[in-house]
C-alpha positions as CSV (number, residue, x, y, z in Angstrom):
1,X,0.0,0.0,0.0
2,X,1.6,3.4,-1.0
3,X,2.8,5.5,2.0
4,X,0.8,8.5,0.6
5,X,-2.2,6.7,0.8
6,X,-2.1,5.6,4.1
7,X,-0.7,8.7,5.3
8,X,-4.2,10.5,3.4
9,X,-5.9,7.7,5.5
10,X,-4.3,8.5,8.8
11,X,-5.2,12.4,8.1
12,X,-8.9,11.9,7.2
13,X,-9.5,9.4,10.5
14,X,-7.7,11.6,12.7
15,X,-9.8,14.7,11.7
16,X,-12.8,12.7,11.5
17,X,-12.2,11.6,15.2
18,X,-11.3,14.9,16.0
19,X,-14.5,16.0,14.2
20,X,-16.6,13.1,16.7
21,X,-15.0,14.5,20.1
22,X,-16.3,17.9,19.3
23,X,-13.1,19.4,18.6
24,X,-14.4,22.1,16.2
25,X,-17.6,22.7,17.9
26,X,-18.3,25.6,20.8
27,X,-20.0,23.4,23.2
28,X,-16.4,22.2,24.8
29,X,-15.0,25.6,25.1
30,X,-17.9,27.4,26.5
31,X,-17.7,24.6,28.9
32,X,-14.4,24.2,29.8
33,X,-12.5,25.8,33.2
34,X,-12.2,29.3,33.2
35,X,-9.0,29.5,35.0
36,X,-9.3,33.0,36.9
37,X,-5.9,35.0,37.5
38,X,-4.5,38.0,37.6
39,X,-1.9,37.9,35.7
40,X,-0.2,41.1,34.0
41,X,2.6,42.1,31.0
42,X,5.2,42.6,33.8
43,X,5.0,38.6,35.0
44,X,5.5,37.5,31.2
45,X,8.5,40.0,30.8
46,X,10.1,39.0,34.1
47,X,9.7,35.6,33.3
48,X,10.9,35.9,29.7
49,X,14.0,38.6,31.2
50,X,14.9,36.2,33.6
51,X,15.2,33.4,31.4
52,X,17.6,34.7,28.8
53,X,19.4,36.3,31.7
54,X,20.0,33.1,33.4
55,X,20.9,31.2,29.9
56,X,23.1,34.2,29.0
57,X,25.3,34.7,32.2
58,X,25.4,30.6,32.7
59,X,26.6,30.2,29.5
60,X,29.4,32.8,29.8
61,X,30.3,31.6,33.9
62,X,30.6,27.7,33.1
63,X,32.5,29.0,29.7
64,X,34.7,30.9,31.6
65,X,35.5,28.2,33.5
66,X,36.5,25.4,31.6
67,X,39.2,22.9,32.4
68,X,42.6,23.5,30.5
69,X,43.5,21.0,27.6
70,X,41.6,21.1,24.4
71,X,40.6,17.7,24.9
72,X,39.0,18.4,27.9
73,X,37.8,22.2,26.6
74,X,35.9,21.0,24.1
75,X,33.9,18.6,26.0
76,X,33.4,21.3,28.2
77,X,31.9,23.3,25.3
78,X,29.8,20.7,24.3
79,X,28.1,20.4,27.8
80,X,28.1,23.8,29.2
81,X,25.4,25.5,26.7
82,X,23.0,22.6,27.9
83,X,23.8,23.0,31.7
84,X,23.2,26.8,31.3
85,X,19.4,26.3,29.4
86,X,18.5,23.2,31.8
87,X,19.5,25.6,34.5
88,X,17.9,28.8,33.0
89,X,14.7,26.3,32.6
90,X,14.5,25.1,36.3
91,X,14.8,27.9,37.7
92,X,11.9,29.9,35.7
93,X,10.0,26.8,36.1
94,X,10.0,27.8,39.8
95,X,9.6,31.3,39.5
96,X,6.8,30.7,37.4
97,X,4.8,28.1,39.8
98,X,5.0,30.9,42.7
99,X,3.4,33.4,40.2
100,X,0.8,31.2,39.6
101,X,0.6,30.6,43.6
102,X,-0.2,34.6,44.1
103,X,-2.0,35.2,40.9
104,X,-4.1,32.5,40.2
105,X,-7.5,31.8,42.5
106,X,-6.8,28.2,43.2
107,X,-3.2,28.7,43.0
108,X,-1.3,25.4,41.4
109,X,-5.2,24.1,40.6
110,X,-6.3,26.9,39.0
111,X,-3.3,26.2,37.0
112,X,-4.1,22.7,35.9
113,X,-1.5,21.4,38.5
114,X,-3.0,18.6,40.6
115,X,-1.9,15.3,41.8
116,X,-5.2,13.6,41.0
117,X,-5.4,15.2,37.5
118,X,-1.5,14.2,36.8
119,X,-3.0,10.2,35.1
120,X,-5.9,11.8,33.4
121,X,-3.9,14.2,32.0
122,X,-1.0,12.0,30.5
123,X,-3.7,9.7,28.7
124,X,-5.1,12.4,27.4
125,X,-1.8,14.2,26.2
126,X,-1.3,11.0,24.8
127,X,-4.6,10.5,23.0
128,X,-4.5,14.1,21.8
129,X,-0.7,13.8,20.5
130,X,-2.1,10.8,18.7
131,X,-4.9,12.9,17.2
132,X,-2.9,15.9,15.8
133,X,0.3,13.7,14.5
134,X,-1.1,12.9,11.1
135,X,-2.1,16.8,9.8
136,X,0.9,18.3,12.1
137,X,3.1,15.7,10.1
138,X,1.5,16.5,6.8
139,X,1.6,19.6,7.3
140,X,5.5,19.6,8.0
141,X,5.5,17.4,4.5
142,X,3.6,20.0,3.2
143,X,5.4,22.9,3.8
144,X,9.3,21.6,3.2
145,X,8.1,20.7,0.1
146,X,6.5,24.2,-0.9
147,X,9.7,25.6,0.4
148,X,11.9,23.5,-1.7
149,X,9.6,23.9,-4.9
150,X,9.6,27.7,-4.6
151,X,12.9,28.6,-3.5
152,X,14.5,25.3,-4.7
153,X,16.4,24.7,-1.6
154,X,15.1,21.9,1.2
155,X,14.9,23.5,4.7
156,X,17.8,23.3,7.1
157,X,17.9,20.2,9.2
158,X,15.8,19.3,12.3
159,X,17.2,21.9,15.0
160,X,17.3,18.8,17.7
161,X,19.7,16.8,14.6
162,X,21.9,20.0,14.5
163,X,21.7,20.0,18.4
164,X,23.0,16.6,18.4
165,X,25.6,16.7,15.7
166,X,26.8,19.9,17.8
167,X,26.9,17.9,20.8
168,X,28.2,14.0,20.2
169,X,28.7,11.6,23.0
170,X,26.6,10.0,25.6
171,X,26.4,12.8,28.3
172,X,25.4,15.6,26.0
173,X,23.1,13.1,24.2
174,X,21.3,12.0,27.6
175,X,21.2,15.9,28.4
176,X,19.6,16.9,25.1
177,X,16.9,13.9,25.8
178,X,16.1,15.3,29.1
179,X,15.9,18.9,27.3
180,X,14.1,17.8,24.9
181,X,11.8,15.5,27.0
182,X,11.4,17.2,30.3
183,X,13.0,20.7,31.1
184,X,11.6,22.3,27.4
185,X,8.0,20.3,28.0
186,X,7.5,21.7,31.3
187,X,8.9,25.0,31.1
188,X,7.6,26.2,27.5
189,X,4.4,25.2,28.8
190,X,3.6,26.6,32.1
191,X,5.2,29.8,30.2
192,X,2.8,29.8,27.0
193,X,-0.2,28.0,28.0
194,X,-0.3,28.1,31.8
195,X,1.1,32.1,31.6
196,X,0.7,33.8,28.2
197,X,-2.3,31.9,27.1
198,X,-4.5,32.7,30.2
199,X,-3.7,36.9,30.4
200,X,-4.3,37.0,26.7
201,X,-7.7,35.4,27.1
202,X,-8.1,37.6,30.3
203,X,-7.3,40.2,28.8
204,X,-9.2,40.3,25.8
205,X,-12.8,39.4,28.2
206,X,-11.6,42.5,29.9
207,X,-11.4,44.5,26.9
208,X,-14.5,43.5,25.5
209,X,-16.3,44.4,28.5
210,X,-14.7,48.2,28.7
211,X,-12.4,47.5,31.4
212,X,-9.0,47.6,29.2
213,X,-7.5,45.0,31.1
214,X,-8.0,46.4,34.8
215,X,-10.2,45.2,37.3
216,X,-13.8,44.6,35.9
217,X,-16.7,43.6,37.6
218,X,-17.9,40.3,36.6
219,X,-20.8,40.7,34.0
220,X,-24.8,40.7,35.3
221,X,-26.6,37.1,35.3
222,X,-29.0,36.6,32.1
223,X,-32.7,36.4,33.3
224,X,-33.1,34.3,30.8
225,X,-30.4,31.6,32.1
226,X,-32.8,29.6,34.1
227,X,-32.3,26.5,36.1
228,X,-33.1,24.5,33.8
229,X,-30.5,26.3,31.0
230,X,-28.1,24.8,33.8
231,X,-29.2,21.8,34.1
232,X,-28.9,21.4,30.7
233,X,-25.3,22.5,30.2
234,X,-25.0,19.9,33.0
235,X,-26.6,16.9,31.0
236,X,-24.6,18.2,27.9
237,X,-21.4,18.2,29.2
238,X,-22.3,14.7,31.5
239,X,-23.4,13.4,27.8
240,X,-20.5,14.1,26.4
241,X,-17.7,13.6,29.0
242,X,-17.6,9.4,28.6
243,X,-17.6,9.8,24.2
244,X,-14.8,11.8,25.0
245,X,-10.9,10.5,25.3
246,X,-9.8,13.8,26.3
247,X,-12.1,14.6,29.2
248,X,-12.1,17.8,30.9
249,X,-10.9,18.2,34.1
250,X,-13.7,19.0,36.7
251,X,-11.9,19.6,40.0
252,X,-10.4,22.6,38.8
253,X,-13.4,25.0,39.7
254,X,-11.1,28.5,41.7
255,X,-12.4,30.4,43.9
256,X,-14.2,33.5,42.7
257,X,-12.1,36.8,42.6
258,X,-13.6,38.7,44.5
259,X,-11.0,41.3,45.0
260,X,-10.4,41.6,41.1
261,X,-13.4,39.7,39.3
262,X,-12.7,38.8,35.8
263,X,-15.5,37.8,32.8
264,X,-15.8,35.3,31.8
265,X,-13.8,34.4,28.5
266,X,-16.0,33.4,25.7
267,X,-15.4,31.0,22.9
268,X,-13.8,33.5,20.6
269,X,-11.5,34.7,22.8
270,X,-10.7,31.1,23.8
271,X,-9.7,30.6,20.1
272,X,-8.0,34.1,19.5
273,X,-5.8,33.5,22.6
274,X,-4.9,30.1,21.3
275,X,-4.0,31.5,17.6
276,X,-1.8,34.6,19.6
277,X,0.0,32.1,21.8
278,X,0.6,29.3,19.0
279,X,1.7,32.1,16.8
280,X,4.2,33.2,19.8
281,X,5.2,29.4,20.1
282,X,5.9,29.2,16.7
283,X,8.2,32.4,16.2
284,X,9.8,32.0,19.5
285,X,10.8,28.7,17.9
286,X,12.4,30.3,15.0
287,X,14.2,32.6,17.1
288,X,15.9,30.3,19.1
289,X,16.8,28.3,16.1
290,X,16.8,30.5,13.0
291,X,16.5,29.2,10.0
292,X,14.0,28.8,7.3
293,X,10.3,29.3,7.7
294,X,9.0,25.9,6.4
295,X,9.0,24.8,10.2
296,X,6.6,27.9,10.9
297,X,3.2,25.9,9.6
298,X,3.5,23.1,11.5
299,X,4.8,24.4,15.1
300,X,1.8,26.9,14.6
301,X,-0.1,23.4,14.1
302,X,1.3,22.3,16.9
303,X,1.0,25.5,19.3
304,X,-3.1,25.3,18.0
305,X,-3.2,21.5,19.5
306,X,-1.4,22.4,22.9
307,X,-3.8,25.0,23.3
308,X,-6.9,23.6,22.4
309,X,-6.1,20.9,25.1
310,X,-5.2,22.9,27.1
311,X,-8.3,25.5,26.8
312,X,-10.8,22.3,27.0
313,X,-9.5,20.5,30.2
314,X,-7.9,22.8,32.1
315,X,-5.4,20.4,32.9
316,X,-1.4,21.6,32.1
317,X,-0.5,17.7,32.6
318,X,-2.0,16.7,29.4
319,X,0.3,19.8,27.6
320,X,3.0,18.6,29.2
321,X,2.5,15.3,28.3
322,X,1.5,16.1,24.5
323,X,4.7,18.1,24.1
324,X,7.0,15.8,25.8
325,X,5.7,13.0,23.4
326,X,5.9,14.8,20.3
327,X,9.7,15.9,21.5
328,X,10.3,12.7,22.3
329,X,9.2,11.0,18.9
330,X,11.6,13.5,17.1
331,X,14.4,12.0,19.0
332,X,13.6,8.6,18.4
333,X,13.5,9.2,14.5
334,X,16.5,11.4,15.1
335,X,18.7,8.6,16.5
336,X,16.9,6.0,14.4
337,X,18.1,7.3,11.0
338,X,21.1,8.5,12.6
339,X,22.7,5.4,14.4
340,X,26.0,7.1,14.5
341,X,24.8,9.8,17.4
């Protein structure tokens, strides 16, 4: 059977199945956790400042002191830009969790942090990663080969290949695995989806309701909302929590704010925070590793599906988990057609 074919096949299940869990209707989104905070531009800055910061002046400390010999040097070199961003990571990882500790209402919940919602949340980054592979792969396929027909060049290699060939051996290689499997994972996405994703959507329910962002009073109850409206949003979401395989995470309900009450978002800005923070994910990508644009398509892709996820269940294990794996199968193909790493 050709491999297009059966990657066509692959496509059209995955966004038929998609289509099934309600992926591209409103229902979920309306539905899902509304994650109050208080979050402002100056918490994104300082986390962002302190990052590059740390990787900088890491990066020039362990450089400065590497051990004499050029044997020995040049291992040095090899492991000291991935100490310095493991570092940098760690340490805004923290910073970022006791943000989220003062400026969210539940804290660590309101984040999508919980003990109980740590197994839900890995089977359904899981199920979701399995979801999004076949277009986000496509897509990839898609766009290399646009770039190569219209500028006639193929795009540069995989950044984590580049990373590798940078860095040989078996220290730097387990090092790049945990990068690339835990620290980057965990860091990029209490950053954009636990931190930049919720004050964009914050923001722009505060700006639709006049407020520009400051404290807003939360908006009036609908006379026509009646009980039994609620009751059937209840039955809805009861109806369609088993048919789903990513299910949204209902012990994440914070507290209300009731020193700095918020709107809440609704489906559109769900979506156009998505779009900003996957389009942030995707150039942020680009700057790190520069190099041509046919990789811009499919981390947008991918930035859309951490989001979505994310948005829906309220639960920042399942992005973790859904980044982690599709990091993780990029390494494995890496070292598979690359033996020699």
């Amino acid at each position: 059977m050709p491999a297009d074919f059966i990657l066509a096949l692959l496509v059209i299940s995955s966004l038929l199945t998609m289509w099934k869990l309600g992926v591209f209707a409103a229902a979920p989104l309306r539905l899902a956790p509304p994650r109050t905070n208080r979050l402002t531009v100056w918490h994104i800055l300082l986390v962002l400042w302190l990052f590059l910061v740390l990787e900088g002046a890491g990066g020039v400390l362990l450089g400065l002191k590497q051990p004499p010999g050029r044997p020995a040097a040049l291992l040095w070199t090899h492991w000291a830009p991935l100490v310095a961003d493991t570092f940098a990571r760690l340490v805004v990882v923290v910073i970022m969790l006791l943000i989220a500790r003062g400026r969210f209402d539940a804290a660590w919940p309101g984040l999508g942090l919980t003990g109980r919602g740590l197994p839900r949340g890995a089977a359904g980054g899981l199920i979701a990663y399995l979801l999004i592979a076949p277009p986000l792969y496509l897509t990839f396929f898609v766009a290399s080969r646009l770039n190569e027909w219209l500028w006639h060049h193929r795009p540069p290699e995989h950044p984590l290949l580049q990373a590798m060939q940078a860095h040989p051996g078996a220290g730097p290689l387990a090092m790049l695995v945990f990068m690339a499997c835990v620290s980057a994972p965990i860091s990029e996405e209490l950053f954009f989806r636990g931190m930049l994703q919720s004050f964009i959507f914050r923001l722009l329910a505060a700006r639709r309701h006049g407020a520009g962002g400051g404290p807003v009073s939360r908006p009036a109850a609908n006379p026509a909302h009646t009980h039994a409206d609620a009751r059937d949003e209840t039955s809805v979401t009861n109806k369609l929590r088993p048919a789903r395989a990513i299910a949204t995470v209902t012990t994440l309900n914070p507290k209300p704010d009731t020193l700095n009450p918020q709107p809440a978002a609704t489906v559109a800005d769900r979506w156009l925070a998505i779009g900003l923070t996957a389009l942030l994910f995707a150039l942020a990508h680009y700057w790190i590793s520069p190099g041509d644009g046919a990789w811009l398509p499919g981390l947008f892709l991918l930035g859309m599906g951490l989001g979505y996820i994310y948005e829906r269940t309220g639960n920042m294990w399942a992005d973790i988990t859904m980044h982690a794996a599709f990091n993780g199968v990029a390494v494995t193909v890496v070292l598979l057609l690359h033996p020699a790493l």
